[in-house]
Each structure stands twice: as structure tokens, then as C-alpha cells.
The first five atom37 places (N, CA, C, CB, O) and aatype in JSON, in Angstrom:
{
  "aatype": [20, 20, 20, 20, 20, 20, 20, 20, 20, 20, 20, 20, 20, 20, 20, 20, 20, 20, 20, 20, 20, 20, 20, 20, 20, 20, 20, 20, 20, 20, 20, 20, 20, 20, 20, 20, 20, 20, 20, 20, 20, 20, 20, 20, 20, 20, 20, 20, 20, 20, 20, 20, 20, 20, 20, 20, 20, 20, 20, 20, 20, 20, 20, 20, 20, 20, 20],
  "atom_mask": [
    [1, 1, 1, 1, 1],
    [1, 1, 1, 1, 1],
    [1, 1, 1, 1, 1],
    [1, 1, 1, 1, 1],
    [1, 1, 1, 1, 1],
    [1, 1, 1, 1, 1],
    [1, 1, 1, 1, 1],
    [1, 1, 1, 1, 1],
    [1, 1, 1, 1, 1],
    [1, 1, 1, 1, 1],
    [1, 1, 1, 1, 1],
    [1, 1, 1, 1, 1],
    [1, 1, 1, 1, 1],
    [1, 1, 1, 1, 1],
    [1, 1, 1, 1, 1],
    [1, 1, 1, 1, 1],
    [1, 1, 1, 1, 1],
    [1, 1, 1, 1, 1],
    [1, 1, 1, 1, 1],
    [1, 1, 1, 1, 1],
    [1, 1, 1, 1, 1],
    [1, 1, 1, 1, 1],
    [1, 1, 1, 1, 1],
    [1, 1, 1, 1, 1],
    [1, 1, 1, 1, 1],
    [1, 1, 1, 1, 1],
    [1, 1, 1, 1, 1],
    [1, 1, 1, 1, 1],
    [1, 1, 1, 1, 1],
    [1, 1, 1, 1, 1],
    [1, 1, 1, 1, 1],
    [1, 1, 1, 1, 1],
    [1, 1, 1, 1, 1],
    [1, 1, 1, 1, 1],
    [1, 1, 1, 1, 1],
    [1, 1, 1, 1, 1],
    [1, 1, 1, 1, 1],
    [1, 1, 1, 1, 1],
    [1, 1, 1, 1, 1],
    [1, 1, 1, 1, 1],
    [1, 1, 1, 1, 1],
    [1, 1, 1, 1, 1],
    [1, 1, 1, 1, 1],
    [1, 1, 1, 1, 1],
    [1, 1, 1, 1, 1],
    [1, 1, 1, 1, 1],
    [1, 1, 1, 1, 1],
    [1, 1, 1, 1, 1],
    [1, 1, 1, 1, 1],
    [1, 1, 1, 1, 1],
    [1, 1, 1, 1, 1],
    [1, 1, 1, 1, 1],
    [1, 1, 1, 1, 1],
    [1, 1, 1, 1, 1],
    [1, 1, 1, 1, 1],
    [1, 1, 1, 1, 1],
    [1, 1, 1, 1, 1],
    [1, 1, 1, 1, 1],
    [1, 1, 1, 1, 1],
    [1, 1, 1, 1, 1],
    [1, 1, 1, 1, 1],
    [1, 1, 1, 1, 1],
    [1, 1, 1, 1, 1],
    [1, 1, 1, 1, 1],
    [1, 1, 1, 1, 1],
    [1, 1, 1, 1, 1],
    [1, 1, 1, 1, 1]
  ],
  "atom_positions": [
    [[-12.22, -54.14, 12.01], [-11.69, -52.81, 11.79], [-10.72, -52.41, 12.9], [-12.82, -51.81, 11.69], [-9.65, -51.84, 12.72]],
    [[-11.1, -52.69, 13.78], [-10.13, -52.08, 15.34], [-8.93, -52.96, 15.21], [-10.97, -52.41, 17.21], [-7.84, -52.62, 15.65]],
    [[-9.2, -54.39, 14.45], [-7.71, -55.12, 14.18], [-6.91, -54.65, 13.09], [-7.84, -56.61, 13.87], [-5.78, -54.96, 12.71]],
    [[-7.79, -53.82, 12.66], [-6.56, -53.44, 11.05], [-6.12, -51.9, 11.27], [-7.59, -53.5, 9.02], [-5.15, -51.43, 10.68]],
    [[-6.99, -51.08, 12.25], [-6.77, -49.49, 12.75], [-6.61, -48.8, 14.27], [-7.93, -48.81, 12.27], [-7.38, -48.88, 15.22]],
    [[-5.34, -48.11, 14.14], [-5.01, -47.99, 15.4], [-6.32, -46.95, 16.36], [-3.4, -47.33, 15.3], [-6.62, -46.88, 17.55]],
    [[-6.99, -46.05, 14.74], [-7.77, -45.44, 14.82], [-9.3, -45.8, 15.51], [-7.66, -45.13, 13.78], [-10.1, -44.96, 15.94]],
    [[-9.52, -47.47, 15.48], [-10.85, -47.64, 15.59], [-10.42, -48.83, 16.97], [-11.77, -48.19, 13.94], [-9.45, -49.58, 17.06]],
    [[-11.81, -48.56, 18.14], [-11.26, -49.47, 19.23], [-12.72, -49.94, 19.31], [-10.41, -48.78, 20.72], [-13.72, -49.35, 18.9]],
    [[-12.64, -51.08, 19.89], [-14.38, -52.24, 19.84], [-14.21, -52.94, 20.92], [-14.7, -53.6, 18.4], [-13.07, -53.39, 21.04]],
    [[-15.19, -53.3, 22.05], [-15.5, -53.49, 22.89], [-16.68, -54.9, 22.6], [-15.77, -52.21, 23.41], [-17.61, -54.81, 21.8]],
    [[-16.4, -56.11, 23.41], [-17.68, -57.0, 23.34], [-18.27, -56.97, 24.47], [-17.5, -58.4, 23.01], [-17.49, -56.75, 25.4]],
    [[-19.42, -57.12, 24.79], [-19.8, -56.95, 25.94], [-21.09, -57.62, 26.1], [-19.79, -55.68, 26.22], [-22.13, -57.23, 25.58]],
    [[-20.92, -59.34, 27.33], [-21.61, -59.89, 27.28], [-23.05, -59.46, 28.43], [-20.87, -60.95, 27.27], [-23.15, -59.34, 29.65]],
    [[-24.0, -59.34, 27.29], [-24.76, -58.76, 28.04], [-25.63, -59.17, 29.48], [-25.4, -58.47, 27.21], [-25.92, -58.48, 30.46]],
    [[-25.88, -60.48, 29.19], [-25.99, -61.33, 30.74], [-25.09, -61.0, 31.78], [-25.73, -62.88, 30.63], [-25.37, -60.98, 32.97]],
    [[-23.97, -60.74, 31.25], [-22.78, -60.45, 32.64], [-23.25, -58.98, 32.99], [-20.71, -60.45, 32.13], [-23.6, -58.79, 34.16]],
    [[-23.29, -58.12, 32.28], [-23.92, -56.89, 32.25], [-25.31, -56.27, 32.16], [-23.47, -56.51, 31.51], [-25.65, -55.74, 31.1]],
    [[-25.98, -56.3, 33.02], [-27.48, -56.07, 32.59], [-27.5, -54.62, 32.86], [-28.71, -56.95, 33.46], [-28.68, -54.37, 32.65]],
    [[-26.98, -53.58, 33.17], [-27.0, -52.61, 32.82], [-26.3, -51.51, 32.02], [-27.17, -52.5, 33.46], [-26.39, -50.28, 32.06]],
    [[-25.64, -52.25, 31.36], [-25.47, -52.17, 30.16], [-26.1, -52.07, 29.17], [-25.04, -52.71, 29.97], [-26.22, -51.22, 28.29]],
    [[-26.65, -53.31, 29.42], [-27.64, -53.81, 28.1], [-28.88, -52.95, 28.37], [-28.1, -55.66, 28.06], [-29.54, -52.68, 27.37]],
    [[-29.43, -52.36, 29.85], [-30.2, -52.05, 29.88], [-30.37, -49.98, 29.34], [-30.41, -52.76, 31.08], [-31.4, -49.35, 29.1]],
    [[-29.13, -49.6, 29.33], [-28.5, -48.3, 29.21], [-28.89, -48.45, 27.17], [-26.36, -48.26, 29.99], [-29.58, -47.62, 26.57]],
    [[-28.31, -49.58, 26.56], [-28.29, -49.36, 24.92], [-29.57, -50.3, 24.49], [-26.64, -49.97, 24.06], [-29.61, -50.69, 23.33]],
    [[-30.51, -50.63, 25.3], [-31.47, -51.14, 24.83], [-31.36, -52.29, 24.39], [-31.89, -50.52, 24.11], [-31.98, -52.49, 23.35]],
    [[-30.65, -53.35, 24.88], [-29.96, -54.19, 23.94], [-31.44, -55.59, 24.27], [-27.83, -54.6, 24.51], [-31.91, -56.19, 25.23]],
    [[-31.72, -55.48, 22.34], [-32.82, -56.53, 22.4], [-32.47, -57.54, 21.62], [-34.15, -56.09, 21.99], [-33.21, -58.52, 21.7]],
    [[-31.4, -57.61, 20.77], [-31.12, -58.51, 19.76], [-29.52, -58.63, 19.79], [-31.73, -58.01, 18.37], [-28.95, -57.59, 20.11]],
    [[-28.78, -59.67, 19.52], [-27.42, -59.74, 18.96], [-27.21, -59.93, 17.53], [-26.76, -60.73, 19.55], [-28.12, -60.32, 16.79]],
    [[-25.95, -59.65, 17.09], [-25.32, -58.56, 17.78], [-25.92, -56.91, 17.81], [-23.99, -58.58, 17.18], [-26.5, -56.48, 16.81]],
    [[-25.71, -55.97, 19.12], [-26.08, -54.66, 18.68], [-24.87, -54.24, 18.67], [-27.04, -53.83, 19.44], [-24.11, -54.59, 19.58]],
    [[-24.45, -53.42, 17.68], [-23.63, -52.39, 17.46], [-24.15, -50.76, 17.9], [-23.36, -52.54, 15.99], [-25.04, -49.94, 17.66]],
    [[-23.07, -50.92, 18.61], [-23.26, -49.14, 18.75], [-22.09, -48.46, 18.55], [-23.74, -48.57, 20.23], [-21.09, -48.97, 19.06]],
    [[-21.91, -47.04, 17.7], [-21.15, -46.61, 16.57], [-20.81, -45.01, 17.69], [-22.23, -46.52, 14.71], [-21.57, -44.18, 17.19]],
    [[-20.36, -44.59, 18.39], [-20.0, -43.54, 19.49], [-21.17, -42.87, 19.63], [-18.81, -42.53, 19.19], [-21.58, -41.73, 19.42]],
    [[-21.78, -44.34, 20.23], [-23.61, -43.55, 20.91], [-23.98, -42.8, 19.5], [-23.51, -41.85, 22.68], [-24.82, -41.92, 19.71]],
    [[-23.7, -42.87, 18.45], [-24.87, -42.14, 17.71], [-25.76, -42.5, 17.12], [-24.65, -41.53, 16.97], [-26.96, -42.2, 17.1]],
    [[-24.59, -43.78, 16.19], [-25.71, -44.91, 15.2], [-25.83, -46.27, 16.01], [-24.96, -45.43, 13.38], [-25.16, -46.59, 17.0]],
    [[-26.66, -46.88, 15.48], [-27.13, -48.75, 16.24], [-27.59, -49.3, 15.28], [-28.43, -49.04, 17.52], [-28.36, -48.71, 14.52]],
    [[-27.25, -50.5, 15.12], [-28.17, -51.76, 14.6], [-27.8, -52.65, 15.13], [-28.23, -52.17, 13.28], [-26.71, -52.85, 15.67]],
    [[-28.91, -53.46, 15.01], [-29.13, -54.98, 15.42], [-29.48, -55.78, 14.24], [-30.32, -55.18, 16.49], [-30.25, -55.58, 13.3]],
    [[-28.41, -57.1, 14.65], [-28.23, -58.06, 13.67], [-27.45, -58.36, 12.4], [-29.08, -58.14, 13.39], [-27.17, -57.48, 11.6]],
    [[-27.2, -59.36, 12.28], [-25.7, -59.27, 11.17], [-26.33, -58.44, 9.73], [-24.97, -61.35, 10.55], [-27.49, -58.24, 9.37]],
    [[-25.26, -58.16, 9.23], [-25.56, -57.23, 7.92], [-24.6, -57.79, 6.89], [-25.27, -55.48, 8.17], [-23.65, -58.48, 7.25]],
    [[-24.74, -57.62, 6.07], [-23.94, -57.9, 4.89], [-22.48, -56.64, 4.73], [-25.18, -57.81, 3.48], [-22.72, -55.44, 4.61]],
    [[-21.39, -57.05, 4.76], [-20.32, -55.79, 4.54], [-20.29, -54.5, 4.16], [-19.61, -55.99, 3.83], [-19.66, -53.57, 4.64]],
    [[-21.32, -54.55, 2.93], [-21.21, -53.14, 2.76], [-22.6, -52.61, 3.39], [-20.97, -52.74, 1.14], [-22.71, -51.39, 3.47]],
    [[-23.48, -53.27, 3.76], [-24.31, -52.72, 4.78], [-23.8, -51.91, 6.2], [-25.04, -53.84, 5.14], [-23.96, -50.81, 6.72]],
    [[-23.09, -53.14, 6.48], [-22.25, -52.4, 7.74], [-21.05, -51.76, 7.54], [-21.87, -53.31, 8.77], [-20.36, -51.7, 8.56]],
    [[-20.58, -51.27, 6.53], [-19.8, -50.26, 6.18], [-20.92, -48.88, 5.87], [-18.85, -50.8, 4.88], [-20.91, -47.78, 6.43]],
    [[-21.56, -49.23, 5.1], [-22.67, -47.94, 5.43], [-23.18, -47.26, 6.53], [-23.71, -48.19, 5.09], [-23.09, -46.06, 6.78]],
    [[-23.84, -48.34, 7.27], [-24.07, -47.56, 8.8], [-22.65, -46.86, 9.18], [-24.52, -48.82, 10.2], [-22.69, -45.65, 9.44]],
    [[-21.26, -47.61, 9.23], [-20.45, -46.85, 9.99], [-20.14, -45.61, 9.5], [-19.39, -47.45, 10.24], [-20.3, -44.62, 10.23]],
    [[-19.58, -45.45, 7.97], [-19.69, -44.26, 7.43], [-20.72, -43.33, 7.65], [-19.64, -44.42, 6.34], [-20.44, -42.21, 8.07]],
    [[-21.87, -43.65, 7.44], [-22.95, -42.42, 8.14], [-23.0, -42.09, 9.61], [-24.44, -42.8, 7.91], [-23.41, -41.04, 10.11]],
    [[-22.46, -43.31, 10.3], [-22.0, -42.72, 12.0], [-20.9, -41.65, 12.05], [-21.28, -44.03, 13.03], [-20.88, -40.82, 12.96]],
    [[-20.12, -41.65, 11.2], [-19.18, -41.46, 10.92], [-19.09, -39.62, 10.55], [-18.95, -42.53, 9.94], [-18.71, -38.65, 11.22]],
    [[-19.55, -39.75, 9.41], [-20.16, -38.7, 9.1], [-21.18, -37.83, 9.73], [-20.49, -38.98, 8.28], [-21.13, -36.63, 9.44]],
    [[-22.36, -38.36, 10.78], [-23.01, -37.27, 11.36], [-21.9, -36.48, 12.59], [-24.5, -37.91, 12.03], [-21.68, -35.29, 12.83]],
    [[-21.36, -37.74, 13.21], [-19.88, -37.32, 14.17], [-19.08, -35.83, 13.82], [-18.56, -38.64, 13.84], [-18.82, -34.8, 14.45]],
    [[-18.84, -36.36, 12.38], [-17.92, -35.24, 11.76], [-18.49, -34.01, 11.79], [-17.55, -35.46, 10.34], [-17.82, -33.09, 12.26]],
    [[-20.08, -33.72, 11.22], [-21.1, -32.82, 11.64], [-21.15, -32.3, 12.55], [-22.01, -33.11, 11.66], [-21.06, -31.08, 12.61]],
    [[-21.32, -33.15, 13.66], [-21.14, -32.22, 15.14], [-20.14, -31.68, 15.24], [-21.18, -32.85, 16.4], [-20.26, -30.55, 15.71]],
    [[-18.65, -32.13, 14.9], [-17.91, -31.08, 15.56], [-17.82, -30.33, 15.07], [-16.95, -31.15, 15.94], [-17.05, -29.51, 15.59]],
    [[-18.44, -29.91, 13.75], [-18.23, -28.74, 12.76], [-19.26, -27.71, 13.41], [-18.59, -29.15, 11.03], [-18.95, -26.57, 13.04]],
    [[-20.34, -27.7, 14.22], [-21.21, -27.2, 14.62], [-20.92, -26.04, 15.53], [-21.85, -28.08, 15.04], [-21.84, -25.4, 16.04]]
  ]
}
């Protein structure tokens, strides 16, 4: 997504090089995704799985700023 939108930016981040990192997002499994600190999962998903999580990250985001 961050390769096809100027809108979306993604970060890899190896967590051995970083242990507090990993230790800040809980990181127990690869891959974890984290969606602007709101949503997470761990482990590959099928496309429209992980188009779901992002849209609902997506959407609670939008929520807050309406708040």
C-alpha cells in the first residue's frame, strides 16, 4: 500500500536490532502490524483479511477526530 499511496507510509523494523521497540508493541509473533497505534495483528492474513483490519483502523481513527 505505501508503494502504490503517497497517502500511506510503512516502516520494517527488525526487532532483534530493536528490543525496545519490540518491547513498547509487544511484539510476540511476525509479522506484527501496527495500524497508527490503534489496531494490531499478528501473522499473515489473507488480503481481504488484512484489508479489513486496516479499514476498521481506519475507521475508528476517523472517529476520533470527529470527537
Amino acid at each position: 500500500m505505501a508503494v502504490e499511496s503517497d497517502r500511506v507510509t510503512a516502516d520494517v523494523i527488525e526487532a532483534m536490532e530493536f528490543p525496545d521497540l519490540a518491547r513498547r508493541y509487544g511484539v510476540r509473533g511476525v509479522p506484527k502490524i501496527v495500524i497508527n497505534d490503534r489496531a494490531e495483528f499478528v501473522g499473515a492474513l489473507l488480503e481481504a483479511e488484512y484489508l479489513a483490519q486496516i479499514r476498521a483502523a481506519v475507521e475508528a481513527n476517523g472517529s476520533k477526530k470527529n470527537e
